[in-house]
N, C-alpha and C positions, 0 to 999 in steps of 0.2 A: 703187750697185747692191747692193753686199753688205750695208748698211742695210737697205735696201727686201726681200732676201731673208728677215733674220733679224726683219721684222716679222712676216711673212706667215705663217712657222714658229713664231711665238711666239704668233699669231692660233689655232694650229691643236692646241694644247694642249685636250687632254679638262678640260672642268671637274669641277671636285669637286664629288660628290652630297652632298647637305646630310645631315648628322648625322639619323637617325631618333628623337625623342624618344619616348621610352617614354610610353605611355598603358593606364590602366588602371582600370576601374569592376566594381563589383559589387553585383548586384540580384538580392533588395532588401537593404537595409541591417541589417535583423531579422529573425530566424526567431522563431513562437512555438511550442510544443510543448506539444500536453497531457500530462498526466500518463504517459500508454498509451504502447506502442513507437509512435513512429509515423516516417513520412520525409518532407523534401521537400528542395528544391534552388534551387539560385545558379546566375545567370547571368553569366558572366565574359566583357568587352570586353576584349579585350588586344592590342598590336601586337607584341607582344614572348612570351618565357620568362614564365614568373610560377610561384610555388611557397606552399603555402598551410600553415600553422603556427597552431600552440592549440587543437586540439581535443584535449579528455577524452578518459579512457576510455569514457564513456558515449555519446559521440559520435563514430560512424562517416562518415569522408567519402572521400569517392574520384572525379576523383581528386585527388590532393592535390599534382601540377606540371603543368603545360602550356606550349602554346604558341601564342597564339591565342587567340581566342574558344574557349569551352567551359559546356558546365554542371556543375555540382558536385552529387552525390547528398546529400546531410545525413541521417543516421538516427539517432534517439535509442533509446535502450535503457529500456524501465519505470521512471520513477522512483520505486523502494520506498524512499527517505528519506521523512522527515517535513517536507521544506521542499523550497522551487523552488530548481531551479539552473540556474547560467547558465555560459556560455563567452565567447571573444570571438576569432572567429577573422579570421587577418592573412595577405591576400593579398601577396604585394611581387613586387616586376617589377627586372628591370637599373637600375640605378641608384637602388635603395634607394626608388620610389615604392611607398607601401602603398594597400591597400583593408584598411577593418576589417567585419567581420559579427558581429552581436551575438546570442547565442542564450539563450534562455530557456525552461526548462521549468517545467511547475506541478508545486505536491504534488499525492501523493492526496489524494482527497476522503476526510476521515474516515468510515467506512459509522456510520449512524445505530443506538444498541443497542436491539433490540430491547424490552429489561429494563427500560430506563431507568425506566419507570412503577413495574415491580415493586418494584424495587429501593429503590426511593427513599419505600415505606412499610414501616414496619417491625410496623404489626395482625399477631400471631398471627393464621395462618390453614392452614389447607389449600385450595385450588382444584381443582376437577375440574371442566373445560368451564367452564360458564358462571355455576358454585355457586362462592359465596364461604362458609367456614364460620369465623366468627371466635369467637374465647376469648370476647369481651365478653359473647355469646349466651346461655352458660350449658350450649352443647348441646354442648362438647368438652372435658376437663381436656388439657393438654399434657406430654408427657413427654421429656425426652432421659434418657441412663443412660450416661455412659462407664464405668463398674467392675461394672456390676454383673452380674449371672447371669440374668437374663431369658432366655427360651429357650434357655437352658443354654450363653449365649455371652456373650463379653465384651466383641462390637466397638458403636462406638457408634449407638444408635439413639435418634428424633426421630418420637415422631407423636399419635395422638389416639386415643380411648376413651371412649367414650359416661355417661352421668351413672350407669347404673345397670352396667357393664362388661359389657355383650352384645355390643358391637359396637366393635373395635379394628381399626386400622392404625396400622401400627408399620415406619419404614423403619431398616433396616439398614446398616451399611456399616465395612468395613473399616477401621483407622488412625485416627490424631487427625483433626480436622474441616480440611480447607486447601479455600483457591480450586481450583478446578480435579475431576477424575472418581474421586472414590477407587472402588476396588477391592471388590469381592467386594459390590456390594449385592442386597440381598432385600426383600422386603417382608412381614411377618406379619398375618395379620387370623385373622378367626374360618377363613374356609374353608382355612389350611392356609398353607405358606410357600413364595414363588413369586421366582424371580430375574428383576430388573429386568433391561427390555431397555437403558437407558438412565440415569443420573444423575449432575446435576449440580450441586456449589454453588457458584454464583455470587458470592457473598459473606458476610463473616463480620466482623460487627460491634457489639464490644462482649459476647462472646458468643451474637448471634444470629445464625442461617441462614437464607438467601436459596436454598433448594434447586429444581431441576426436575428432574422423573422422567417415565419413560412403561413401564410397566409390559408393551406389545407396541412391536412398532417403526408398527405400526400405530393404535396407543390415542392418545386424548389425551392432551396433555401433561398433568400436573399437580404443580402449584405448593406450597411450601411455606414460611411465613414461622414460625419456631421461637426 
């Protein structure tokens, strides 16, 4: 009898609940990112905790643990390097099971130079609108003058002057000649001397200038190869 009891009692024992295996995926597997800030997001399967590790600075995610299913915000920051970058971020859950996500952003697009054309012939000229006037012609002598006294100043000027000297421009400008907006320009002709609303030189090569001016903010641009 007392057999037969301690079967019935050992019959009557709660079973053990089977172990829960940790399960975990993440979709999709890549993120691509243009260049610009931009966001998107993960979707996270999980039966368990899970905690999410490797993103950059440049990459904002939130949130970054759960419990559960969840989605993940991803936002990338402007990329102003000069190359793509990438991350590679690592979900894991209890017991050391990972998901990875792989993120990649692009460069910027280099912006196309306007100049490129200009630049890249080196014809003595002046330009205004749609007039090309080149040395070869006969119709301009060219002058630069760093020391010298012309209009009772010493900064350096670059321009043109007619065969018989009735008719000059002449630009002006402050300091030795560099890439970049030197200071204090003017321009002199017959009708008097007038401060540029704008100039710029573009390049200096071998001694020669790749300049642009606009004499109002309104004027056409004009170009000067010297």
């Amino acid at each position: 009898m007392a057999a037969i009891v301690g079967t019935v009692l050992a019959g009557c024992k709660e079973e053990k609940e089977p172990e829960l295996k940790p399960q975990l995926s993440v979709t999709p597997e890549m993120l691509n990112f243009e260049a610009a800030a931009e966001a998107k997001s993960l979707s996270v399967t999980a039966n368990t905790t899970w905690t999410l590790t490797g993103a950059p600075a440049w990459l904002s995610v939130s949130p970054t643990a759960g419990n559960g299913n969840a989605t993940v915000s991803v936002s990338a920051t402007a990329n102003s390097t000069a190359a793509e970058r990438s991350a590679e971020l690592t979900f894991t859950v209890q017991g050391g099971k990972t998901a990875k996500v792989s993120i990649h952003q692009k460069a910027p697009s280099t912006p196309s130079d306007p100049y490129a054309t200009f630049k890249a012939d080196a014809t003595p000229r002046w330009e205004n609108g749609s007039s090309v006037e080149k040395n070869a012609e006969s119709a301009y002598t060219f002058i630069t003058d760093t020391g010298g006294q012309l209009f009772e100043s010493a900064k350096y000027k670059t321009g043109r002057i007619t065969d018989g000297g009735n008719g000059f421009e002449i630009v002006e400008f402050s300091g030795t000649p560099a890439a970049g907006k030197p200071a204090g320009a003017t321009l002199h002709s017959e009708q008097g001397t007038t401060p540029l609303h704008s100039l710029e030189i573009l390049k200096i090569d071998k001694g020669t200038l790749w300049i642009i001016f606009k004499e109002t903010e309104t004027a056409t641009e004009r170009r000067i190869v010297q």
